[in-house]
N, C-alpha and C positions, 0 to 999 in steps of 0.2 A: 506394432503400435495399435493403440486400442483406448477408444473416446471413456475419458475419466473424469468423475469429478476433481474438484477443488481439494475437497478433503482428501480423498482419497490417494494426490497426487501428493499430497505432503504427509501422506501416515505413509507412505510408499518411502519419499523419499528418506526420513528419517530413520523407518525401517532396513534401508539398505548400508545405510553410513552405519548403523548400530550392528548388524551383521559383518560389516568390513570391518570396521576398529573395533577392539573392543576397550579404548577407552572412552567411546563416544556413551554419554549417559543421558536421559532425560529426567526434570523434577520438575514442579511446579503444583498450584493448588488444584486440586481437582484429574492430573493427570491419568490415575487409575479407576479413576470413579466409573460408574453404569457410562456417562454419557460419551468419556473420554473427551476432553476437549472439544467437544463437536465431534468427536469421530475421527481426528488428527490422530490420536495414541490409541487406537482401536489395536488391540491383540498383541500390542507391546509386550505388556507386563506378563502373557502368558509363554509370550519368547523367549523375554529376557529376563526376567524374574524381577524381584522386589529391591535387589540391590542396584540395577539399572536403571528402575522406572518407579519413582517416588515418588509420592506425594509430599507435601511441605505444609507446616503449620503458617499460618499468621500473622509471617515473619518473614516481609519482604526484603527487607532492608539486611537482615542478619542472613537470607537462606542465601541473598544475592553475594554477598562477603565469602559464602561458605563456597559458590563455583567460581569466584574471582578467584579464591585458593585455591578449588581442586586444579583448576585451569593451569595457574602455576606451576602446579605440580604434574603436570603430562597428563594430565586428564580434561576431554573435549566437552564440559556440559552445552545442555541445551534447557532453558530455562525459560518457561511457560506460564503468561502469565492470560487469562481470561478475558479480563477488560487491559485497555492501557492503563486504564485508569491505575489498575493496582500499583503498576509499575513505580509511580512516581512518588511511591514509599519508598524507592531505594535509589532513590537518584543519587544520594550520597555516593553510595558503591559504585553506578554505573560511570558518576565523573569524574569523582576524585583517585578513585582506584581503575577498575577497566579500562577505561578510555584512555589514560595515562599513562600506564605501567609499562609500554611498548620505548614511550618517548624519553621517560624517565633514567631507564635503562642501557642508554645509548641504541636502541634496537635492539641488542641482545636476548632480550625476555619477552615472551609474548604471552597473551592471554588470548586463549583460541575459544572464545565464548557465543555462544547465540541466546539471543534474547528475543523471544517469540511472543509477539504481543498482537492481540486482537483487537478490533475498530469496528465502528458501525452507528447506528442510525434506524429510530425508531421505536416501536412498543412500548412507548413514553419514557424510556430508559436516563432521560433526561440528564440535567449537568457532570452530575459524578458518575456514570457508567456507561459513555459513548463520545467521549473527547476525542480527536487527533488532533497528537502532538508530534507529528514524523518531522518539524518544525524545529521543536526542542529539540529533537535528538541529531537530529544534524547539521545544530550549532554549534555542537559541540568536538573539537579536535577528538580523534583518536577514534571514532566510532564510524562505523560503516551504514546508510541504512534502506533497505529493500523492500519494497510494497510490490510484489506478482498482482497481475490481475488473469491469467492467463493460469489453467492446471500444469500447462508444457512450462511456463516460466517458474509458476510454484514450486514444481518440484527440484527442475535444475537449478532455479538461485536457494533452495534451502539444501541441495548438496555442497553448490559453492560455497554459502554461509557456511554451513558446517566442518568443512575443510579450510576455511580462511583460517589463520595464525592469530588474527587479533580479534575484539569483539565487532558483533555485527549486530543490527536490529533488526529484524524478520517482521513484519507488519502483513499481517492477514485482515480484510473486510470479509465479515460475516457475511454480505448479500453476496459473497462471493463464491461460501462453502457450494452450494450446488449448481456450482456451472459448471456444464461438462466442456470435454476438449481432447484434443489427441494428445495423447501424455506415451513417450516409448516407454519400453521394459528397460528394467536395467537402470544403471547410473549413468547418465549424462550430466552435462555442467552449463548451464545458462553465466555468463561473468559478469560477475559485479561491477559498474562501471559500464554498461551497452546499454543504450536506448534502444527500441526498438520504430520500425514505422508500422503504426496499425490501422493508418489507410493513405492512399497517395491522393491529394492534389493538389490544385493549381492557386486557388484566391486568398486562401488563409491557413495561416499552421495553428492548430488546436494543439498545448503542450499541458499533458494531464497525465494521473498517475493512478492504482488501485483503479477503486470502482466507477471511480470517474471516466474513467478510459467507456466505460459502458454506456454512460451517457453523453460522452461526445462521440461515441459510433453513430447511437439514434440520430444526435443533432446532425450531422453529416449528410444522414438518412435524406432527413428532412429540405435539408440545404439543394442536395441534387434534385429535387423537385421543383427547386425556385432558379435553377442554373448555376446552383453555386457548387466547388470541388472544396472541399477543406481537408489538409493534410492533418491526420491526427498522430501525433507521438507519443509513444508512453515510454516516460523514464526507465520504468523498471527499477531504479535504483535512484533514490532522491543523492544520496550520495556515495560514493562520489558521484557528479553529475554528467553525463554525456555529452559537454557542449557545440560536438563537433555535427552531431546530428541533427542538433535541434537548430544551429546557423548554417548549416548546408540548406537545412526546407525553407528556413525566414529570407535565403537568398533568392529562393524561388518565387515565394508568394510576397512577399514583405510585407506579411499583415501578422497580428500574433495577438491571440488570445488564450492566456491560461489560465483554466480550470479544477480545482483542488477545493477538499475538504478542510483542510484546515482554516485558520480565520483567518480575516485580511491584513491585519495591521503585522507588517514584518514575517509573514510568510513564505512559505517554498515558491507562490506564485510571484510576490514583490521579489525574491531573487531573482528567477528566470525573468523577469522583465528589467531590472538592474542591468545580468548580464546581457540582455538584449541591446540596451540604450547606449550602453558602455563599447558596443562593437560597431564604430564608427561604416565599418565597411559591408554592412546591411541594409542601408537605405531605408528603413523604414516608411511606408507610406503614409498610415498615419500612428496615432501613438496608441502605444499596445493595453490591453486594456485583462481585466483577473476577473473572473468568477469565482467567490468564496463564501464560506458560512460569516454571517454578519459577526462584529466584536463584541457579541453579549453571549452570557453560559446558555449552551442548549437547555429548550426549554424542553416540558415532558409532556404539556396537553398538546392532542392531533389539532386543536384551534390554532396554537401557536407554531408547530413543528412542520404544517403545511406551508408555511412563509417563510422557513428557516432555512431549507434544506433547498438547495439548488440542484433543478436538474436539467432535461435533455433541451427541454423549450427555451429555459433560459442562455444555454448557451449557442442556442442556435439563432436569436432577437440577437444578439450581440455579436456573434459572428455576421450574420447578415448588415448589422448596422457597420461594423465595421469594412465590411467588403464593398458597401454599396448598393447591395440587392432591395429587394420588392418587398419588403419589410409585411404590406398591408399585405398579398399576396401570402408569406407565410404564417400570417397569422389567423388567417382564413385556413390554412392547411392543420395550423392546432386545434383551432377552434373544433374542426372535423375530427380528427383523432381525437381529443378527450372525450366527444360525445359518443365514439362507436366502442370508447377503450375507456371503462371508469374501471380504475384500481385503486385503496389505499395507499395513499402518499407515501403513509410511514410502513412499508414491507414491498419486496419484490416483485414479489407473486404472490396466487393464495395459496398454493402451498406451505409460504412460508409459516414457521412458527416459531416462538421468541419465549421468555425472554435467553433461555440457555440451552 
């Protein structure tokens, strides 16, 4: 085992599936290019040649039709798309056809399909090139769908994707490519459907997913400064959802605050707090409350983008509010941290660089 990036743990993983099957194929716009997907399809196409590893014209909607068939036909695509955004050119395919054709069929037919789509936030990339919608797509019956925030999860849930029988969503954040991590050799399987715990405590369960998960680490961070333990869970898989683990820790702390990118009105965080409300036998202490991107399209100026995007501070004002803690005390503790730590809002780090 050996600390890997992001990228590296899904150009790995894909890599291994594509060597084990060889009906496994990858296409999408930009696949073979200089930059490779961010570096996800690095040396693919000098493996596996031009027949496995495609590029695709301009034609979401028609190229997604064409792995819905090959799918049918014993063949495992993986289908890549850059932004989400592009995706939702071919939503026709993904609902009416993919998502269906298992249910359709009495189960007898499967569509063994992956749909790898990337998220993120910043470089002014504004309404049409930095949406999530992992919301939409697991409203939807028949579709599975997975946001890693981890390289070891990356790569085991886009083996499992890969090997699942029906279609899956594959959701990667950009501010995620360079994080490193212990990723083993070899093909292992992270399951679709486990939540994981990615920190233990006692006062409040923090339930977030992607790269949110990063930012309710810090808050956490922050939290054990002012006496407070917050249990952080990351779905790993918006769905199917892990309900079992995320009311084991709310039995613990019975405070609950969920954190997610997508927007607030009818989101992943208003379910998990539905399913909260709805399980009589949690006791809730008081009532659970969502961090989300507000209900207007991301804007693109860093004037606006600074108020838009929610991060570590914010969810730790609101976990404290909700726990009861020293509110003025932590925000004496931010107030110190942004003045010894100034970064741009909209990127990671400075190393980052944007916009592809």
């Amino acid at each position: 085992m050996a600390n890997k990036t992001y990228i590296k743990a899904i150009n790995e993983a894909i890599d291994l599936c594509m060597k084990k099957n060889r009906s496994v194929f990858i296409i999408g716009e930009g696949v073979p290019d200089p930059k490779r997907i961010f570096g996800t399809t690095a040396g693919l196409i000098e493996k596996y040649g031009p027949k496995r590893v495609m590029d695709m014209p301009l034609s979401e909607n028609g190229l997604t039709g064409v792995c819905v068939g090959a799918a049918l036909n014993g063949l495992r695509p993986i289908l890549t798309h850059q932004r989400m955004d592009f995706s939702l050119l071919a939503l026709d395919q993904v609902i009416n056809s993919a998502a269906k054709w298992h249910y359709m069929f009495g189960n007898q037919q499967s569509i063994p399909l992956v749909i790898k789509m990337i998220i993120g936030m910043g470089w002014g990339q504004g309404p049409q090139h930095s949406q999530n919608f992992q919301t939409l797509y697991a409203h939807i019956p028949g579709l599975k769908v997975v946001m890693p925030v981890t390289p070891y999860d990356a790569k085991g849930l886009m083996i499992s994707s890969i090997e699942d029988n029906n279609p899956v969503i594959f959701i990667e954040h950009r501010w995620l490519h360079n994080v490193f991590g212990p990723v083993p050799d070899g093909i292992y399987r992270v399951p679709i459907g486990k939540a994981r715990i990615a920190k233990k405590g006692q006062d409040i369960t923090i339930v977030s997913v992607s790269y949110m998960i990063v930012e309710a680490l810090k808050a956490a961070d922050l939290l054990e400064k002012i006496g407070l333990t917050a249990e952080i869970i990351d779905v790993r898989t918006v769905k199917p959802l892990d309900e079992k683990t995320i009311f084991s820790s709310l039995k613990k702390t019975q405070r609950l605050l969920v954190a997610d990118l997508d927007h607030k009105d009818y989101g992943f965080a208003a379910e998990i707090i539905a399913r909260a409300t709805e399980n009589k036998s949690l006791n809730l202490l008081t009532a659970p409350c969502r961090i989300t991107l507000p209900d207007i399209p991301t804007p693109t100026t860093p004037a606006l983008t600074e108020y838009y995007y929610p991060r570590y501070t914010d969810i730790a004002r609101k976990a404290t509010e909700l726990a009861g803690g020293n509110i003025k005390l932590l925000n004496k503790l931010i107030k110190k941290e942004q003045n010894l730590n100034k970064w741009l809002h909209d990127v990671p780090d400075e190393n980052f660089t944007g916009p592809f």
